[in-house]
N, C-alpha and C positions, 0 to 999 in steps of 0.2 A: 613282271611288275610287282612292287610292292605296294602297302599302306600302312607300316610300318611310321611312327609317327616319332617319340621322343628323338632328340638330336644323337642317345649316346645308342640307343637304338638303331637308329640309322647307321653310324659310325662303324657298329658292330656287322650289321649286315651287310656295309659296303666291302670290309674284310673277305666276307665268302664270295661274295658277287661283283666283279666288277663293271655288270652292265646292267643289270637290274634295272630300272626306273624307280627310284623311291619317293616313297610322299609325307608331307606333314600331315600333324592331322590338323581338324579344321579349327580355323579362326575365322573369327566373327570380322567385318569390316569396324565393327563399332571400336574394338579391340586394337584396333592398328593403327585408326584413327584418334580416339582418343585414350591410349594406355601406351605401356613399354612397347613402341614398334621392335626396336632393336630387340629386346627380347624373346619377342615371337621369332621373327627373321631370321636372326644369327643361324650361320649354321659353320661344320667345318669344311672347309674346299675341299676334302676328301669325300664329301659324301656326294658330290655329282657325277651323274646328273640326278638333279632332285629337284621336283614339283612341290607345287604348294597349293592348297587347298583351302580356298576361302569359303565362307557362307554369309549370306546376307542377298537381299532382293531389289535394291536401290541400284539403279544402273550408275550413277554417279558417284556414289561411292565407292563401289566397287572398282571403276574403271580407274579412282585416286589409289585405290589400294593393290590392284595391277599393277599400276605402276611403281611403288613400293616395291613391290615383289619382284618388277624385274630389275630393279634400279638393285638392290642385295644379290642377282646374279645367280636368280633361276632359274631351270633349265623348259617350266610350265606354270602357268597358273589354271586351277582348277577350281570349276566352280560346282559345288556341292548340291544335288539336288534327290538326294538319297536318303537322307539322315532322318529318321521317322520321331526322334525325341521330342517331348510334351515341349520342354523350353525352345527346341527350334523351331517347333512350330510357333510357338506363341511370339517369337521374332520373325514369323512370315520368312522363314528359307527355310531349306533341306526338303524333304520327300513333299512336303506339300504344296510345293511351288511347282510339282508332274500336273496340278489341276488349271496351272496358268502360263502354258507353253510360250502363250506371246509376252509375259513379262522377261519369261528367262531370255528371250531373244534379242528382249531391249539390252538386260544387262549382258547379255555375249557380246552383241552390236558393239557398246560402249565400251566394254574392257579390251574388243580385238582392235578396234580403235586408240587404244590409249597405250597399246607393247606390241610388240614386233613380236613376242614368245609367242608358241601355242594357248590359245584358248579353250580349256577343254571341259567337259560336262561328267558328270559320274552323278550316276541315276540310278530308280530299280525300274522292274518291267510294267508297273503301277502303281497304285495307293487305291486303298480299301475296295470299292465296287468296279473302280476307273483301271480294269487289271483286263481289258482287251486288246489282240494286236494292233488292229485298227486303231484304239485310243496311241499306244505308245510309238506306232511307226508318224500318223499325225505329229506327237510330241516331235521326235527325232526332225520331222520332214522340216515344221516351223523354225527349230533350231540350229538345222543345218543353212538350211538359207539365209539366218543371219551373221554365219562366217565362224558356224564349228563344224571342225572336219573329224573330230576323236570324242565318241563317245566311250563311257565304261561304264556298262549294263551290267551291275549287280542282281543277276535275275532269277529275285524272288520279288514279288509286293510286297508291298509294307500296310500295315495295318496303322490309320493315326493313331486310333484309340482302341483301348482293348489289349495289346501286348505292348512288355516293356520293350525298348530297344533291344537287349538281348535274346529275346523270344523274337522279336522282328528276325534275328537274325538264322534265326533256328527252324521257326515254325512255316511258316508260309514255303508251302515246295518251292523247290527247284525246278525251271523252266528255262533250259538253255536253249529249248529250239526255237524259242520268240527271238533269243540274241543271235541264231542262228539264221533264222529268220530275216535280222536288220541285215543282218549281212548279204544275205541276197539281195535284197529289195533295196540296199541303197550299196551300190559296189564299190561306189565313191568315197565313201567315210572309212574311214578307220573303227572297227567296233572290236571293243574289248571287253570281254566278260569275265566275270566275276563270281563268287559263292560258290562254298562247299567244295574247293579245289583242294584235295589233297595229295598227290602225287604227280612226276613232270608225267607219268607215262599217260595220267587222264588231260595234263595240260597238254603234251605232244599232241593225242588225239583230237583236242579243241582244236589245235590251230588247224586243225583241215578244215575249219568250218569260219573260223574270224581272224580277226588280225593278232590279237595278242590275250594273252590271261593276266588277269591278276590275282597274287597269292597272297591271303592275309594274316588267318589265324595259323596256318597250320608252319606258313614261313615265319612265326612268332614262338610257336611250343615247339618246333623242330626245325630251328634255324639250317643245321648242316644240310637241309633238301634241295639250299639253293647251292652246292659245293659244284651238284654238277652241270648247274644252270650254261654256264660260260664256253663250257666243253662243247656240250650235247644240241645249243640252240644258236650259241653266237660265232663258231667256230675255233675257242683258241685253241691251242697245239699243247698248252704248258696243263698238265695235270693240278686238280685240285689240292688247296694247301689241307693238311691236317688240321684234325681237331687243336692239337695241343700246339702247331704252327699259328694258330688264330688267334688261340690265347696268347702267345709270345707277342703276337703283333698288335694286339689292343692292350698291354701292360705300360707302354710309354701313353699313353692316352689316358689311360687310368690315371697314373704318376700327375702327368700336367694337370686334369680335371681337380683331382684332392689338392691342388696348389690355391685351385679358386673355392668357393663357396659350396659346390658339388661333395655327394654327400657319395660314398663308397655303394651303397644300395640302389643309388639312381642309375648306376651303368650294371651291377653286377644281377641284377631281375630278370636283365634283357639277355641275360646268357644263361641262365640254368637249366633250359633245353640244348643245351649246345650239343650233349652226350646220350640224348635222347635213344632209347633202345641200344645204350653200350651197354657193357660189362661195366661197372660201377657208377651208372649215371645215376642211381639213387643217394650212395654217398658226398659224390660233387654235389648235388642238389643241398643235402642235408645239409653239411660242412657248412658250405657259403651261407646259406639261412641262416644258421647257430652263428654264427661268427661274424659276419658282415653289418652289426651295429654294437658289435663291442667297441667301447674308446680305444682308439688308436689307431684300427682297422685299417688296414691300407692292403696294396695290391699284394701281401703276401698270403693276404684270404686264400685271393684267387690260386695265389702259385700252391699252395698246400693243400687247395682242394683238387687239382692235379694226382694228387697220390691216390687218390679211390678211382682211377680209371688206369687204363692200361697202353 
């Protein structure tokens, strides 16, 4: 699984992975309802299956914007209750809605009611003092019985105040045996965890314990990690494409993107880990940097930053 959020992002990762789970990142209900929905939404049909990740704490709204979501033809909606930032909190969702389990149950209630998709939660293992088993398996138990069967237990706490979301992200340990843990104790859910996943051999070693991982940062700075995702976990038979196969295959994508309003550096960000720990990935990096907002700029960037790798 991914969280993997921009569309040209997605696009790119779906090239290495073709089973992945990808996600957007999160949108507000207020945003969907009153702003560019199509904008948020759109996506390309190559990039499924792909979930979408809402925030907001109004079960009624939420369940209008579900439906949105699935009516665009996606494969999950997910409802955020993770995200420790000052402005989400001060919109009542993301990590501080772990202190009001029976709200989040109204809005799952309502949204599993309103799609036939999965309804799904992505959480941490607490918020600031509220960081005991007891508190988050309660969370999970209230939640589940209102008709979620997939959690994704990011599991570290989050702190509301006092670190930035970054530091949320870094600072508060790592406790996988809590997600470890849901997993026993509820057999029935689906529990997927999350944080500080860097290689499949520590994801391999998860899944003896939960249903599935999700990779975020590190499947961002070193994309080719998921090359041998499809192989190693979903069974194909056909060996992974090369690096410079990937780039061939996201160059008509490029081409049609610069035909709209998309700028050369919106898709070309999302690859500059592509050659992460090769022989020349520091000049592919550089090249494309230097060059990728000169006038003119198109996908020959890309193809000339090709020659500093091997």
């Amino acid at each position: 699984m991914l969280d993997w959020t921009d569309r040209h992002c997605r696009f790119f990762h779906r090239l290495i992975s073709q089973h992945a789970l990808l996600y957007t990142e999160m949108v507000t209900t207020g945003a969907l309802i009153h702003g560019d929905k199509h904008r948020f939404l759109q996506f390309n049909a190559a990039e499924n299956p792909l979930a979408f990740q809402l925030g907001g704490s109004n079960p009624h709204e939420l369940a209008i914007c579900a439906r949105m979501v699935e009516d665009y033809g996606y494969t999950e909606v997910n409802l955020n209750v993770g995200c420790p930032s000052d402005r989400v909190q001060n919109g009542r969702f993301g990590a501080c809605l772990m202190a009001e389990p029976e709200l989040v149950a109204e809005c799952v209630a309502a949204m599993s009611q309103a799609v036939a998709i999965p309804v799904t939660i992505k959480s941490r293992i607490g918020i600031d003092e509220r960081d005991s088993y007891q508190e988050l398996a309660h969370f999970v138990d209230i939640i589940a019985n209102a008709g979620c069967s997939t959690f994704i237990v990011h599991a570290r706490k989050a702190w509301l105040s006092g670190l930035s979301p970054k530091q949320n992200r870094e600072v508060p340990p790592l406790r996988y045996d809590l997600v470890y843990q849901l997993k026993k104790d509820f057999p029935q859910l689906e529990i997927i965890v999350n944080g500080g996943i860097t290689s499949l051999n520590q994801a391999e070693e998860m899944l003896k314990h939960v249903d599935g991982v999700m990779m975020g940062r590190e499947a961002y700075h070193n994309p080719y990690i998921l090359a041998e995702v499809d192989k190693r976990f979903f069974g194909a038979v056909s060996d992974p494409l090369s690096r410079h196969a990937i780039v061939a295959l996201l160059i008509p994508y490029i081409q049609e993107q610069l035909k709209t309003e998309a700028r050369l550096n919106s898709v070309s960000r999302h690859i500059l880990g592509l050659f992460h720990g090769e022989p020349g990935a520091r000049g592919w990096r550089r090249y494309i940097s230097e060059n990728v907002s000169k006038p003119g700029a198109d996908e020959n960037v890309i193809l000339e930053g090709l020659k500093f790798t091997t």
